[in-house]
C-alpha positions in Angstrom: 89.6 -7.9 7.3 86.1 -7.3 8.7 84.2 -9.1 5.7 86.4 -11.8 6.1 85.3 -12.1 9.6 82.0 -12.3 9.1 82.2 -14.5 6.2 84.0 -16.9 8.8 81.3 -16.7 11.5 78.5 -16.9 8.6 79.9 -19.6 6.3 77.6 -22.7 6.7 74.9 -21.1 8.3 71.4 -21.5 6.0 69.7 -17.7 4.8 66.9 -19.1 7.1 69.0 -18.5 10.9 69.0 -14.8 10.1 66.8 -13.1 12.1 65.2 -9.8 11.7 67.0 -7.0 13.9 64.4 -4.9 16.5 65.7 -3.4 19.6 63.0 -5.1 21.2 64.1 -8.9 20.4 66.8 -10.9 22.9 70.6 -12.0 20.9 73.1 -14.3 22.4 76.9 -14.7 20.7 76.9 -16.1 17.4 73.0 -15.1 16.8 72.4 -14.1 12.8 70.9 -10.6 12.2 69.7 -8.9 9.3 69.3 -5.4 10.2 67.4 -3.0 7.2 70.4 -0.6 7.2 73.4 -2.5 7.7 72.6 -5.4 6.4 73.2 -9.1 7.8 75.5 -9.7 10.8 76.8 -11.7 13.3 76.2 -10.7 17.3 79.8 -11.4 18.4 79.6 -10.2 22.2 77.0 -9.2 24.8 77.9 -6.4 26.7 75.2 -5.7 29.0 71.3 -6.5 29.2 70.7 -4.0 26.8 73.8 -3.5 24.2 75.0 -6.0 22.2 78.2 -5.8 19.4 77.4 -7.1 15.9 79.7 -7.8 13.0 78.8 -6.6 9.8 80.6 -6.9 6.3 82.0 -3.6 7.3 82.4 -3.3 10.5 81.0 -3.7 14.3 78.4 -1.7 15.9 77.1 -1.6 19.3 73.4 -1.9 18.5 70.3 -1.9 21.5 68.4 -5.2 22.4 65.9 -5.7 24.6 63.9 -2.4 25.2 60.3 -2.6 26.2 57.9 -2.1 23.5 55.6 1.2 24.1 
């Protein structure tokens, strides 16, 4: 069921709207991610300043995003 979500949220977005994953970088909802571990994504809720939730083919993960670089 998960893979068919994110094929749903992905389908007729170009290779090129997938944005490399960092902790340090800023996602809103429906943002493309490629992470190097899990692979591409799709950021499907916000839940504070610094988590967000991404779909992946196999499932969601609250990931980091916006830490301070240091």
């Amino acid at each position: 069921v998960t893979e068919n979500q994110f094929t749903d949220l992905a389908t007729g977005r170009a290779v090129a709207d997938f944005r490399k994953y960092t902790i340090h970088e800023t996602f809103r909802e429906g943002d493309l991610v490629k992470h190097t571990r899990f692979g591409d994504g799709v950021v499907t809720r916000i839940i504070d300043a610094n988590k967000i939730e991404i779909l992946f083919k196999d499932e969601s993960r609250t990931l980091a995003q916006t830490l301070p670089k240091g």
